[in-house]
N, C-alpha and C positions, 0 to 999 in steps of 0.2 A: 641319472643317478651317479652319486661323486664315487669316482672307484678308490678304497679304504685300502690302505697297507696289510690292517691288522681286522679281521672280523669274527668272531665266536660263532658255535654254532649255540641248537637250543640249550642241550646236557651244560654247554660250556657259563650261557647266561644263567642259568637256571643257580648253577654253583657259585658264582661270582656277588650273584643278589643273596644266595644263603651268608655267603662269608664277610658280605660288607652289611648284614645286620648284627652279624655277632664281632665285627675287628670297625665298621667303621668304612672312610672311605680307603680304595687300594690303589696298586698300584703292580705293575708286572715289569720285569727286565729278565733278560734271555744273554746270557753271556756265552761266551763261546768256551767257557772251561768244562773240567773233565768232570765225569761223573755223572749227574743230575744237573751242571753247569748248563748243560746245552740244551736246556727244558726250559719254558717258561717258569719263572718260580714269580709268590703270589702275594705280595708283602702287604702291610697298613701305609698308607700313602706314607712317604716319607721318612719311612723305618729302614729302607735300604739306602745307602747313599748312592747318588750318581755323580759319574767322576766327569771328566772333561773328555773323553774317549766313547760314553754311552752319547747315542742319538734318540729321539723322542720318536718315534714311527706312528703315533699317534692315540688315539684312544681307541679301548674298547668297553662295552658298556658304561661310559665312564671315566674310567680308570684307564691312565696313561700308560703306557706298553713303551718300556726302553731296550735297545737291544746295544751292547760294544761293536764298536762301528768297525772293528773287523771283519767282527761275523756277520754284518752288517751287506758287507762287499760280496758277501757268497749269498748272502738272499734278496739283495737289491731288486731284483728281475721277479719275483716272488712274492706270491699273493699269500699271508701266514693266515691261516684257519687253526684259531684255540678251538681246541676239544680237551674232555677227559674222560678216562677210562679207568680200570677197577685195578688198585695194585699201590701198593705204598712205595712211594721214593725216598730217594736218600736226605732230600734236603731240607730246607727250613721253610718252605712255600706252607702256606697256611690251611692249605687241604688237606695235608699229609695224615693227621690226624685222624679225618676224617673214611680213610681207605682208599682215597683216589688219589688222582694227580694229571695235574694239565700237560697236554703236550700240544706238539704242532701239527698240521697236515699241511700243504702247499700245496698252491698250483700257479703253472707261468703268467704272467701278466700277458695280455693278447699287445701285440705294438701300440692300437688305438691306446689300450687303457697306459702304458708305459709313459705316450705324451699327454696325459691326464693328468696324471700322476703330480703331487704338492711335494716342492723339492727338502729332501729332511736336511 
């Protein structure tokens, strides 16, 4: 099995197929700014712009997952698990609405999986 950057858990697909029958197809980027910046936030494909500094870390359900390639360098090593939980954020992510909101869990890349790994 190919080891994936970015993986969801169920909660997390469960909510991403709710919100791409009511918005369409998505799309996520995780920036390193303040606030609710440092959260995955959950756009309509294409409705966020991505700059020359965002990296593609790949899909999940789908839907492309960009992350600013700063913050990029502090989770390189790091397996990103979308989940969500009960609690409204500050941002524009298309959950919010809804009473949730996505965030991250990690865990380390084993070395094997590290040289597996598709270079971003």
């Amino acid at each position: 099995m190919k080891t994936e950057r970015v993986i969801a858990t169920l909660k997390a697909i469960e909510l991403i197929n709710e919100l791409r029958k009511r918005n369409g197809p998505l799309m996520f980027h995780q920036s390193g700014g303040c606030c609710d910046g440092s959260q995955p936030m959950c756009f309509p494909e294409g409705e966020f712009k991505i700059g020359g500094s965002d990296v593609c870390l790949g899909t999940v359900e789908g839907c492309k997952f960009y992350m600013g390639a700063d913050q990029f360098e502090y989770w390189k090593h790091t397996q990103l698990i979308l989940d969500v939980t009960k609690g409204r954020g500050s941002s524009f992510s298309l959950e919010i609405p809804m009473g949730v909101r996505f965030y991250i869990q990690s865990r380390v890349f084993t070395e094997e999986e590290l040289e597996e790994l598709e270079a971003v």
